[in-house]
RODO-2510 file (C-alpha; in nm, 4 decimals, decimal comma):
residues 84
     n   res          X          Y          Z
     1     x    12,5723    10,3248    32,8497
     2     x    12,3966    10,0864    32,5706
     3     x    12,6022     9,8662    32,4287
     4     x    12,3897     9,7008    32,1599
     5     x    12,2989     9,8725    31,8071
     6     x    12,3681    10,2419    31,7927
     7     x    12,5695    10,2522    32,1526
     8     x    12,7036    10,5941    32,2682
     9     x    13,0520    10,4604    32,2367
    10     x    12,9809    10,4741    31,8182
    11     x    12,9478    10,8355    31,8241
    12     x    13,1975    10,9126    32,1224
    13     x    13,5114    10,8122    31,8914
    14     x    13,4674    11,0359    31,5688
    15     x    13,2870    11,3095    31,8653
    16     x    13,6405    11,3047    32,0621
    17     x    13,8210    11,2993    31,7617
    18     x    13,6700    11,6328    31,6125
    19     x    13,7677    11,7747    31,9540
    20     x    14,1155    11,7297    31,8644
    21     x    14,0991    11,7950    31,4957
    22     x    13,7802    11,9776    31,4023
    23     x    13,6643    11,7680    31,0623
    24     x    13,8488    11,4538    31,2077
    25     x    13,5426    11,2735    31,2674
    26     x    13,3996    11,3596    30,9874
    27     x    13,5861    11,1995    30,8374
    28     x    13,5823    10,9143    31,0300
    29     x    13,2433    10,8819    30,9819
    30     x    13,3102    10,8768    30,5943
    31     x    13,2139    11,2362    30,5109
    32     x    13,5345    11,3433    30,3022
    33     x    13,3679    11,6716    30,1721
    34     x    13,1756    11,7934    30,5006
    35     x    13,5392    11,7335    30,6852
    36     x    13,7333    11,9004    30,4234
    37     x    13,4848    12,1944    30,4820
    38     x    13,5009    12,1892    30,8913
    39     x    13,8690    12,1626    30,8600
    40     x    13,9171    12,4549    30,6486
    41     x    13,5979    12,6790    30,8046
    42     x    13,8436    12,6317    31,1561
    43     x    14,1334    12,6912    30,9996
    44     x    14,0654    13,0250    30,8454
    45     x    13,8616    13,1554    31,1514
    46     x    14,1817    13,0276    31,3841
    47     x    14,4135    13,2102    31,1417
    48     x    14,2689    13,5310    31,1769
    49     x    14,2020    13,4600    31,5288
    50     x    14,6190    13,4847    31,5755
    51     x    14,6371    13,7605    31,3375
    52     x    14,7694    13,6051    31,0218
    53     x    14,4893    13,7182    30,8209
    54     x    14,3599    14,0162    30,8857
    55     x    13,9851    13,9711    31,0013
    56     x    13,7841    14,1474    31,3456
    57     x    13,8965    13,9007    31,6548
    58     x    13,6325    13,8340    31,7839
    59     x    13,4084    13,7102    31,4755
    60     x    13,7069    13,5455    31,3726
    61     x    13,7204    13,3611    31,7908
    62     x    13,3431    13,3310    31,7410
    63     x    13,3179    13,1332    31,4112
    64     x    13,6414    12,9044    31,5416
    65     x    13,4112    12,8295    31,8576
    66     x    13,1227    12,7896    31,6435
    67     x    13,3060    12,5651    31,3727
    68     x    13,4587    12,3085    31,6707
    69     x    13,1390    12,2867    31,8270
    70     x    12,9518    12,1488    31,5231
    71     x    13,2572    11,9406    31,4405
    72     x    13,2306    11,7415    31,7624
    73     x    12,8336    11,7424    31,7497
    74     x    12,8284    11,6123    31,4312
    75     x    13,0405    11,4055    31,4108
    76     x    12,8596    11,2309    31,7596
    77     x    12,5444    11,2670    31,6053
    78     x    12,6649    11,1334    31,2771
    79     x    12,8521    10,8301    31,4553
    80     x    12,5376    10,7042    31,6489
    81     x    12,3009    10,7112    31,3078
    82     x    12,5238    10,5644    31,0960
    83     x    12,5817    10,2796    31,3658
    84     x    12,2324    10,1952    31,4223
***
């Protein structure tokens, strides 16, 4: 692991934290409006994953994955360039 400059460790906290709470990092990372957007994006999809809102499960389950999987990518990616 590199230590100096952009080290993985920069983009490993707001990464891990999107894991939890998909937007999280973005935020983090000081993107207010792209983790506002995550945030709701999984929200909705994991609503009508459960059945609150009435949607086909498994676009609903596939846009949820989708959704937390660019959270925590981007907001890795994100972390390293911004701490370069």
């Amino acid at each position: 692991m590199r230590r100096s400059g952009g080290s993985v460790a920069s983009g490993a906290v707001p990464a891990v934290a999107s894991a939890v709470v998909p937007g999280l990092g973005q935020l983090i990372n000081g993107e207010g409006d792209k983790a506002l957007g995550v945030f709701a994006v999984w929200g909705v999809s994991g609503l009508s994953l459960v059945g609150a809102i009435p949607l086909v499960g498994w676009v609903a389950g596939a846009v949820c994955s989708v959704t937390w999987l660019y959270g925590v990518a981007d907001g890795y990616l994100t972390g390293r360039r911004k701490n370069r």
